[in-house]
N, C-alpha and C positions, 0 to 999 in steps of 0.2 A: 397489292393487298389481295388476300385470299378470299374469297368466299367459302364462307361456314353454310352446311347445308342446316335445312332446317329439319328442326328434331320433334318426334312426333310419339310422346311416351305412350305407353298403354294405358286405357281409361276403361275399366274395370265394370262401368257402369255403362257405355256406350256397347251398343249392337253393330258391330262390323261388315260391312260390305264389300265387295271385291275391288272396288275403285276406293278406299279409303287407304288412306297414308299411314304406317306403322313404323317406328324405329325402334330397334332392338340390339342388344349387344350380338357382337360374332366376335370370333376371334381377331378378327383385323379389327376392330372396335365398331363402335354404334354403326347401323346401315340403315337405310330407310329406303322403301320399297312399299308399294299398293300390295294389300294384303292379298291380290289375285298373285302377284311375282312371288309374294310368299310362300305360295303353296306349291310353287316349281322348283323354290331355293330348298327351304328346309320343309319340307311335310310332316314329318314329326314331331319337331318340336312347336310345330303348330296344333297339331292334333294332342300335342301333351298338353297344351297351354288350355287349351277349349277341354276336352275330357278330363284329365287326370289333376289340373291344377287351376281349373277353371276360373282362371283369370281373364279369359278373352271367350270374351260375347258374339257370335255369328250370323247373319243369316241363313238359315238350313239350306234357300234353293240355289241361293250363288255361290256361297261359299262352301258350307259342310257337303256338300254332295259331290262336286267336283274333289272336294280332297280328298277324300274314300278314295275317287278314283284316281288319284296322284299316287296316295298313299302305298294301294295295290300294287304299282309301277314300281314303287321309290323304293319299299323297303319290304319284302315280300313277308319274314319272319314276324316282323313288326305287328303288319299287316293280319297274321292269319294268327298271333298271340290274343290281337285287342279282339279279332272276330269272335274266334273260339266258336263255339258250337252254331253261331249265326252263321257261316260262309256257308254259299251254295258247293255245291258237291253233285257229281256225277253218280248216281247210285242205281244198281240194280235195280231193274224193278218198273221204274219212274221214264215216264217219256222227256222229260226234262228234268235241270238240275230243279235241285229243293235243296231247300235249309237243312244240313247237317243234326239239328237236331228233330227233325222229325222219324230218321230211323233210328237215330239213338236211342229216344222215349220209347218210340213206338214197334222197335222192332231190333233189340238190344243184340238177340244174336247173331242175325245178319251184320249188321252194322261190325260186333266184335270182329266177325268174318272178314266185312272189309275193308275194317280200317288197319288190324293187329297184322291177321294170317296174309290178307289179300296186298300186304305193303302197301298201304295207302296213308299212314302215317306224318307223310308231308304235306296232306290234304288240307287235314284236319290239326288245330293245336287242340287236345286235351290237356287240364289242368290236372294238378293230381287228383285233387278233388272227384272232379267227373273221371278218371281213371278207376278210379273205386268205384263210382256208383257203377259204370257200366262193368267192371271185372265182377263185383259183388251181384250185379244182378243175373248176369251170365253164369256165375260159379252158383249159382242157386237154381238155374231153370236147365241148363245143360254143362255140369262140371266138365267131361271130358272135352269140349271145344276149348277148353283154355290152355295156353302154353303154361309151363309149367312156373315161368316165372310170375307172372302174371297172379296165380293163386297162390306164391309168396307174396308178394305184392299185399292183395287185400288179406293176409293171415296178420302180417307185419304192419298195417298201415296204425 
């Protein structure tokens, strides 16, 4: 006789801990794992579950903190998508890293400088959105620093 493991659905309404028991579908089928194994197996679909489909309830200092930092590890594109303008970044200027949007806001043509001209590109993900705001505010305070595609960009946006 086999032993059936036991199955541990998601509860929607409970706040999750590192040490608590979760089964979830995988492709070999249901698995059940401490939501701390979780965040080493899949970190993203853990992170999609808590942000983007917020079905699962965390605590910020055991859990949600350490998974940022898995996160960072696990899936780097993922990672610096969901960040967008929050990742720290190494920036001129600054004796340490800072929030990416602080020269964005604050100091748009530098910033166009080092993120466009200066290949810095993988640093930072900009949305289209914020592509515009910062082409747009740059093609208003100094036109000639833009490449050219760039001010097709916000002409076409």
């Amino acid at each position: 006789m086999q032993e059936t493991e036991a199955i541990y659905p998601l509860d929607p309404e409970k706040i999750y801990y590192s040490r608590d028991e979760l089964t979830l579908e995988t492709a070999d089928g249901p698995k059940t794992l401490r939501l701390g194994a979780w965040l080493n197996y899949d970190p993203v679909r853990i992170h999609k579950m808590i942000v983007r489909e917020k079905t699962l309830k965390v605590d910020a200092i055991e859990v949600y903190n350490p998974l940022m930092s898995k996160l960072r590890r696990a899936d780097q594109v993922y990672y610096k998508k969901f960040m967008g303008l929050n990742v720290t970044i190494d920036f001129p200027g600054f004796a340490s890293d800072i929030l990416a949007k602080i020269p964005f806001e604050n100091d748009p043509i530098g910033f166009y400088k080092w993120w466009r001209k200066g290949k810095h590109e993988d640093k930072v993900y900009l949305s289209k959105v914020n592509q515009f705001i910062l082409f747009q505010k740059v093609s208003l305070m100094e036109p000639k620093t833009m490449l050219k595609k760039d001010l097709e960009f916000v002409r076409n946006f």
